[in-house]
Every structure is written in structure tokens, then in C-alpha cells.
C-alpha positions as CSV (number, residue, x, y, z in Angstrom):
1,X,104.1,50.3,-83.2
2,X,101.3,51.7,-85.1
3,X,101.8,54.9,-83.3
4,X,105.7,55.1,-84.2
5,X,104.7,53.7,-88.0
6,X,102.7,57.2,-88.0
7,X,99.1,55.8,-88.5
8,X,96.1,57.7,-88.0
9,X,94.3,57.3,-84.4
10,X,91.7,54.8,-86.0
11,X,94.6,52.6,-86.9
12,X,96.0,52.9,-83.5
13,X,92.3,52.4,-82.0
14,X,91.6,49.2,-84.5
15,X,95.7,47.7,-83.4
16,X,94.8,47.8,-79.6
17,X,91.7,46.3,-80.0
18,X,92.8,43.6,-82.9
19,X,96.0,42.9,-80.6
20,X,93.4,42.4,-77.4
21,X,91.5,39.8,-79.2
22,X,94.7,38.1,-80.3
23,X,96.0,38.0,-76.7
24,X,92.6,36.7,-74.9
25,X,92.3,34.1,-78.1
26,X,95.8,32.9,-77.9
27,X,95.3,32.9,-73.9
28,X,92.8,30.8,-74.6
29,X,94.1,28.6,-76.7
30,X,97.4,28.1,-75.0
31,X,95.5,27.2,-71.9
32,X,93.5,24.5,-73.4
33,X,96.6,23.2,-74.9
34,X,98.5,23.0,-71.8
35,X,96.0,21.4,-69.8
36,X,95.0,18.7,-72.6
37,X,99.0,18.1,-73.2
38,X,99.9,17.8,-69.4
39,X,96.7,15.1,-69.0
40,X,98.6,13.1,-71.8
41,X,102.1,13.6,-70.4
42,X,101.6,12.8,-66.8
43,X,100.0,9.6,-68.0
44,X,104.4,8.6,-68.5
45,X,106.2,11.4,-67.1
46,X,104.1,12.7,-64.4
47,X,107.1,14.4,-62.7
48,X,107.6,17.3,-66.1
49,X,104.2,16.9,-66.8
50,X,103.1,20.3,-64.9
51,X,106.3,21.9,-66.2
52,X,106.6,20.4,-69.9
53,X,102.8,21.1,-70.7
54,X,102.9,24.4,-69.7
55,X,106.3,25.0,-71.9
56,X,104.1,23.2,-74.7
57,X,101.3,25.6,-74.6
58,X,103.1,28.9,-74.4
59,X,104.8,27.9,-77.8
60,X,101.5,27.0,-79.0
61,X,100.4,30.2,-77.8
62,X,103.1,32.0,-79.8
63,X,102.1,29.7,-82.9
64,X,98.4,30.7,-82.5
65,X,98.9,34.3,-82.1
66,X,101.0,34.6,-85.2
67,X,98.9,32.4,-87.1
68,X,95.5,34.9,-86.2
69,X,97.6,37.7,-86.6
70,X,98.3,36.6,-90.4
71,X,94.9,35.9,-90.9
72,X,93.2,39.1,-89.7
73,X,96.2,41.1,-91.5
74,X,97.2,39.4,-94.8
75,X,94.2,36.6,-95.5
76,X,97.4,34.5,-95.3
77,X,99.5,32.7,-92.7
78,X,103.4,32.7,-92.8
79,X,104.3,29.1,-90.9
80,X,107.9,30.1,-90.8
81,X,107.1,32.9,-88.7
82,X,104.5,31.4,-86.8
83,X,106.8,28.3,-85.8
84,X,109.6,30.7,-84.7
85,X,107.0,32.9,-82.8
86,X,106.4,29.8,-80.7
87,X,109.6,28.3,-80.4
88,X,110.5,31.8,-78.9
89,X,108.0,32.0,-76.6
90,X,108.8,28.4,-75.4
91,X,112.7,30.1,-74.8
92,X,111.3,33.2,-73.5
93,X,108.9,30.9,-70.5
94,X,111.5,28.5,-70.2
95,X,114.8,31.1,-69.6
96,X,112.4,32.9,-67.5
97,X,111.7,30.1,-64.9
98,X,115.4,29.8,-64.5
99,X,116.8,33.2,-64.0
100,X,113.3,34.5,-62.2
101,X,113.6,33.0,-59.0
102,X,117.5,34.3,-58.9
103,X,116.5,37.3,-60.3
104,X,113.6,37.9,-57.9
105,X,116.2,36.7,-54.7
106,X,118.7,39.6,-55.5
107,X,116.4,42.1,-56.2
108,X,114.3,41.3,-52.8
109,X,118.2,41.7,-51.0
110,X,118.5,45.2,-52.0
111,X,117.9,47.9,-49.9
112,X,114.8,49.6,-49.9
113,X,115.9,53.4,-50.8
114,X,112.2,54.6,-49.2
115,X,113.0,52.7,-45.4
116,X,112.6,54.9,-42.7
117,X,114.7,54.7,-39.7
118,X,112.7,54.3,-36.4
119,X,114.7,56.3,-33.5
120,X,113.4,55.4,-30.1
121,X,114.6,56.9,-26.9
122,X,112.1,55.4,-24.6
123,X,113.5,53.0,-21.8
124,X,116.3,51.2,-24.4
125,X,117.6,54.8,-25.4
126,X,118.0,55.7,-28.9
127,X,118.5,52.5,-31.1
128,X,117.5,52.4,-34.9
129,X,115.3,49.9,-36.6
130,X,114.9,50.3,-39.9
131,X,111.0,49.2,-41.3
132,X,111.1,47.5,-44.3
133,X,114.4,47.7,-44.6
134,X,115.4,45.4,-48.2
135,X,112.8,45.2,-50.9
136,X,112.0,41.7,-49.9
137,X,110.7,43.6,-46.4
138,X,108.0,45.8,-48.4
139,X,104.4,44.9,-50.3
140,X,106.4,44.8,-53.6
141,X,109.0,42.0,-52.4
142,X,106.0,40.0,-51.1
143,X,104.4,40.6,-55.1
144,X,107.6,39.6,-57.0
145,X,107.4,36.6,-54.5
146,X,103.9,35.4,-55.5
147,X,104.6,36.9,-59.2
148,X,107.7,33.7,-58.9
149,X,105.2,31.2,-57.3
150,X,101.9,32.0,-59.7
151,X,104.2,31.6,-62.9
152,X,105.7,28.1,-61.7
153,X,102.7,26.2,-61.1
154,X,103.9,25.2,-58.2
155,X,104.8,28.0,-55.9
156,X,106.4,26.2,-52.9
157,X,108.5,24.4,-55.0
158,X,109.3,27.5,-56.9
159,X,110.3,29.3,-53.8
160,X,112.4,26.5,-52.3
161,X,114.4,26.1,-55.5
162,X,115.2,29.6,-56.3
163,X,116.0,29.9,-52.3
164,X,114.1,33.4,-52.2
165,X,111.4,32.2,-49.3
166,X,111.3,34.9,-46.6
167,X,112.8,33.4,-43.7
168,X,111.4,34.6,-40.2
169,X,114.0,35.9,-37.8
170,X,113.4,32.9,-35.6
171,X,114.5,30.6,-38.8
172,X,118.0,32.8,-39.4
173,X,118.8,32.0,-35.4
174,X,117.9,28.7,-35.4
175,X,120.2,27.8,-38.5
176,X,123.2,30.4,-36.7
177,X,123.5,32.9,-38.8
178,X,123.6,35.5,-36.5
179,X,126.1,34.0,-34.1
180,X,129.6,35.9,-34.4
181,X,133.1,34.7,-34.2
182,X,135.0,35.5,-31.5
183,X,138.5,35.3,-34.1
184,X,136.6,37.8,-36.5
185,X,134.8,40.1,-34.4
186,X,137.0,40.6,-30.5
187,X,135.9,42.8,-28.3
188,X,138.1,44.3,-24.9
189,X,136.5,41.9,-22.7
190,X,136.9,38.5,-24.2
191,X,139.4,37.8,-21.3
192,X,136.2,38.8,-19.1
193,X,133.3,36.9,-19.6
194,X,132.4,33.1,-20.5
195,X,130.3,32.4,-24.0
196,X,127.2,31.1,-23.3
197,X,124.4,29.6,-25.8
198,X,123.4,32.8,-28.0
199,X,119.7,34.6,-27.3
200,X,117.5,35.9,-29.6
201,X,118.2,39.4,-29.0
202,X,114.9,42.3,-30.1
203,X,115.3,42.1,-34.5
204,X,115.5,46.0,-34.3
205,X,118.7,45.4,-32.5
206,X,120.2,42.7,-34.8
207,X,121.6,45.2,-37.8
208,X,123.2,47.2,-35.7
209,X,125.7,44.4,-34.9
210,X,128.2,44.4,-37.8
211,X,126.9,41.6,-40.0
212,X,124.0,40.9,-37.9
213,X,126.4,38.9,-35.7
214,X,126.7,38.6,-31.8
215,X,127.9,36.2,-29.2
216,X,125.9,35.9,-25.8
217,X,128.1,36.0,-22.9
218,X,128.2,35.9,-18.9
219,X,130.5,38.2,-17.5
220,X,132.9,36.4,-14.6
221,X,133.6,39.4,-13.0
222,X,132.9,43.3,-12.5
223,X,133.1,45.2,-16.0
224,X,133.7,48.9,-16.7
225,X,131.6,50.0,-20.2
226,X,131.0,53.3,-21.4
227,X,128.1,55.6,-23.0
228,X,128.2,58.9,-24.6
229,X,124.8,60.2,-24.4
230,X,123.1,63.8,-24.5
231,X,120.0,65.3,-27.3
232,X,119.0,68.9,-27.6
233,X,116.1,70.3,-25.6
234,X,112.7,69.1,-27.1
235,X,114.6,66.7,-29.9
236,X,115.1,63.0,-29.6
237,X,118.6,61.6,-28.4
238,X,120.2,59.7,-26.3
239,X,119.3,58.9,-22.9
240,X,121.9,58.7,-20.0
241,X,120.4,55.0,-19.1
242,X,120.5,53.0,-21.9
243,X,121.0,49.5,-23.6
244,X,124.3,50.3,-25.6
245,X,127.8,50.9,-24.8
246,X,131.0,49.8,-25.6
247,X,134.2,48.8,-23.9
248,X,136.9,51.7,-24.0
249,X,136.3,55.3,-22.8
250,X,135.5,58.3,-26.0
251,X,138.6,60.1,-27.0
252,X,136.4,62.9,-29.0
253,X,133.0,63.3,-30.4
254,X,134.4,62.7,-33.7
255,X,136.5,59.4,-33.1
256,X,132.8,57.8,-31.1
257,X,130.7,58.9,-33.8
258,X,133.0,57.3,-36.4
259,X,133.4,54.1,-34.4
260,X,130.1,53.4,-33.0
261,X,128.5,55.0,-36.4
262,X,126.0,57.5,-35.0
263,X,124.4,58.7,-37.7
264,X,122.8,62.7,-37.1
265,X,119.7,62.0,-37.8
266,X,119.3,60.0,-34.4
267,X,119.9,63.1,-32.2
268,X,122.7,61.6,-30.0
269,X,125.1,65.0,-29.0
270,X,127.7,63.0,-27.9
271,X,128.1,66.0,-24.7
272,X,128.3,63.3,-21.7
273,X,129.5,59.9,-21.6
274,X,128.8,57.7,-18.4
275,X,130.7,54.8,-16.8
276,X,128.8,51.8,-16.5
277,X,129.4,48.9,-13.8
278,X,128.3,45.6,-15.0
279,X,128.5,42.8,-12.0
280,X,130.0,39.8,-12.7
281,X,127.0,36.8,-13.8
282,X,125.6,39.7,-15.7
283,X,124.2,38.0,-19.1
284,X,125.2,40.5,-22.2
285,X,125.4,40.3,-26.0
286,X,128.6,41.5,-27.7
287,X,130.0,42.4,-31.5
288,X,131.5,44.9,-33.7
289,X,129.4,48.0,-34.6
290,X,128.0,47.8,-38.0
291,X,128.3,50.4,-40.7
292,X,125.8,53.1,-40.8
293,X,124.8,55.7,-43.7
294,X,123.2,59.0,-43.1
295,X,120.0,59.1,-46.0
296,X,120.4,63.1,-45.9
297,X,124.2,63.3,-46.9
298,X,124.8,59.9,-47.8
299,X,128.0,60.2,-45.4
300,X,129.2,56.7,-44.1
301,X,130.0,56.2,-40.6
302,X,132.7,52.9,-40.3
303,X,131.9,51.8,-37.0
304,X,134.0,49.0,-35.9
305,X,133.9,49.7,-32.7
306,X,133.4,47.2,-29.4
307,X,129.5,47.1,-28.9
308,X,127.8,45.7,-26.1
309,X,124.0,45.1,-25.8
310,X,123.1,45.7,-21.6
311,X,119.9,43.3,-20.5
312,X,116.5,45.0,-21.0
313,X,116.1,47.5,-19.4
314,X,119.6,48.3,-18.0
315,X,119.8,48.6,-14.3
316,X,119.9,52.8,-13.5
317,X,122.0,51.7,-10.5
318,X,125.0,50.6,-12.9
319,X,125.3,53.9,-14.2
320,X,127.3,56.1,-12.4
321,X,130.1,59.2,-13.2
322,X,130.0,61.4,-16.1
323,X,132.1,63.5,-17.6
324,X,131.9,65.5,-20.7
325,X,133.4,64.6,-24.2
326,X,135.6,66.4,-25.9
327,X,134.5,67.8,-30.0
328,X,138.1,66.9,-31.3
């Protein structure tokens, strides 16, 4: 403010230092407050104490910083202003522990626009995982996290109310919400296999499952799949044997890239597609394809289509004709 008022670089020098003192001071102050207060409180309320006499000494705080700031400034201090200054910062702390642990949980949902998209084409064929893939994934989720739990007082508690605690992967499964409807996301073989209790598939594998949701199934008797496949020389792709493929044969290049969203970036040519044999007791996870969008071009690829996740590894022996796909 000094700066913008036009004062000299003394001024500006004398209002960063003056404002420090003020600052530590009032931190001080406010601390000492709080902690005698909440003594005194918890004595009859010891459930608000923790809460209530931290409110208390943030608006003393605001009080004492005003009232300083008066003093070093003017010789004089303005009560009015300094009562206000403290009632504010009591609204300020106290609006702040409601909407921060919301606040923190949708901005830890977002995605992460720096992810990168891990393309693997060893043994499970090309697959992406995407590493630290929300904000709530990276270092700076984890900070807004214990930013939430150091201003509460009571971080745990913090966390549990404003339901932003990490779960782990193993959590989400437990509580179902990975497991898929068979009304709201039918594949061509319902008719074909038998649900049985849902795995815990490889995370990597879970997002590319339209809302993260699968069933487990057994199969009750022989099952034609399909997999397009194919990469150019010395580039990553798609491997002939692989873990994914889906229930009805490729029509173009075009209509499988749309429908099983293969995004360029992976390398999959889409050149070959193979027919796959499943045998019947063969234990496979099902779904819809999710959504994918490429980060170059910020295309969108639908999916929607059937996919089916073949045990790890997948049998080379259930692979066998190929043919080659056509571009339109």
C-alpha cells in the first residue's frame, strides 16, 4: 500500500518492517489469548473449547494489531476500528473453517493438468495409467490436506468432517464403489457368463473402465472377443497378446478408436485385430470404456464401447486369426 500511495523506498522499507513487528506481536498475543481462554472454557464446555478459544484469539489478534498499529502511527487508538478489525477476523477464521475443508475436497478432485500418461506395452500390452492423476494425487493435494488439518486444531477431525481424507484404493473397493451395474453398463455377453464376487483389479486399470466401474464374471461357456493391435517400428503400441478387448469385431479404424477411446499418443495403429477364444470357467472383468482426451489436441474420444479385462497375463494360446482393419 505504501508502494501504490507513492512513498519513497524508506517508507516502503520502514511499512514492511513496522507491519512484521505488528504480525509476530499480534501472533503473539493472540496465541497467549487462545490458550489462556480455552484453559477457562474447557473447565464448562470442554467440547468448543479447542474451537471457541481459538475463534477468541484470532479476534483478539485483529483487536491487538489495530490497536499497535494506531499507536506506532497516530499516538492514538481508534476502538471502533480496532473492535471491527477483530470481529472480522473472528468471521474471516470462522467462515474459513467451514468452506475450507469443501473447498480443499473439490479442488483435490480436479484433474491435475501436469499428469503424465504412463503407456506400457510389456506383457499387459499398451494400457494407460495416469500418475498423479487429480490434484489430490500430487505433493500439493497432500499440502492443502495438512494446510486443512494444521488450521483446525484437530486434523483428523478436520479431515473426517469435510470428507476430503485420501482414501486408499483398497478403501473405495471395500465400500463398492467400483462395482458396475449390469442395467447401466451391458456388455454382448451378459447372456454368457455368471457374476461372481468383484476382484480388485491393478489401479492403473480401474479409470479406463467408464466410471471406474466393473463387474467380475465367470464365463459359462466358450467366448469369441476381439483386439485391434499394431505400433510403428521402434515406437510403442499395441501388442498382438494383450489384456484388453472387447466383444464385437472392428468395423474401421475410425469407429474402434472412437469406441474403445484410443487416444494417439499411446501408439496403437489399429492395422490388425485378432480373435480371442476365452474357455468357459475363464474368470474376466467387464464394463463400458471410459472417455479419454488426447493432452496434445484436446480431442475427446467417447468410448462406450464393450470392454473386457483378460486374466494376467492372457494365455498366447487364446489368440488366434487376424485380419487387417479397415481406415474407414
Amino acid at each position: 500500500l505504501t508502494w501504490l500511495e507513492g512513498g519513497s523506498f524508506k517508507d516502503i522499507c520502514k511499512s514492511i518492517f513496522t507491519g512484521g513487528l505488528i504480525g509476530a506481536a499480534g501472533g503473539v498475543f493472540g496465541g497467549l489469548v487462545s490458550k489462556a481462554l480455552t484453559s477457562v472454557i474447557s473447565r464448562f464446555a470442554p467440547t468448543i473449547a479447542s474451537k471457541l478459544g481459538n475463534l477468541l484469539g484470532f479476534g483478539a489478534m485483529g483487536v491487538h494489531d489495530s490497536a499497535l498499529e494506531d499507536v506506532l502511527y497516530n499516538r492514538k487508538i481508534d476502538w471502533k476500528k480496532a473492535i471491527v478489525t477483530g470481529g472480522f477476523s473472528m468471521a474471516l477464521i470462522f467462515g474459513g473453517g467451514k468452506l475450507a475443508p469443501p473447498l480443499v475436497n473439490f479442488i483435490n478432485d480436479l484433474p491435475n493438468p501436469f499428469a503424465k500418461t504412463v503407456v506400457q506395452t510389456v506383457d499387459r500390452s499398451t494400457f494407460q495409467n495416469f500418475a498423479n492423476e487429480k490434484i489430490g494425487d500430487t505433493k500439493f493435494g497432500d499440502f492443502l490436506n495438512w494446510f486443512v488439518k494444521g488450521e483446525s486444531g484437530n486434523g483428523s477431525k478436520a479431515l473426517e468432517e469435510g470428507n476430503i481424507k485420501q482414501k486408499t484404493i483398497e478403501e473405495r473397493f471395500a465400500e463398492g464403489e467400483f462395482l458396475a451395474s449390469k442395467t447401466e453398463f451391458p456388455t454382448g455377453i451378459d447372456d454368457k457368463v455368471t457374476i461372481i464376487d468383484q476382484q480388485l483389479i491393478w489401479k492403473g486399470d480401474i479409470p479406463t473402465f467408464t466410471k471406474s466401474q466393473y463387474r467380475t464374471v465367470v464365463t459359462n461357456e466358450e467366448i469369441t472377443l476381439y483386439r485391434v493391435y499394431g505400433n510403428k517400428e521402434g515406437e510403442r503400441g499395441a501388442l498382438k497378446v494383450g489384456s484388453f478387448a472387447t466383444t464385437s469385431p472392428a468395423k474401421s479404424r475410425v469407429q474402434v478408436q472412437r469406441d474403445s477411446a484410443l487416444l494417439p499418443e499411446w501408439g496403437n495403429t489399429m492395422e490388425k485385430e485378432v480373435t480371442i477364444t476365452i474357455p468357459k470357467g475363464t474368470t474376466i472383468n467387464i464394463g463400458k470404456v471410459a472417455p479419454q482426451t488426447a493432452k496434445d489436441t484436446g480431442i475427446e474420444y467417447p468410448g462406450g464401447g464393450d470392454q473386457i479385462l483378460l486374466p494376467y497375463p492372457a494365455k498366447e494360446e487364446w489368440f488366434g486369426a487376424t485380419r487387417d482393419v479397415p481406415i474407414k
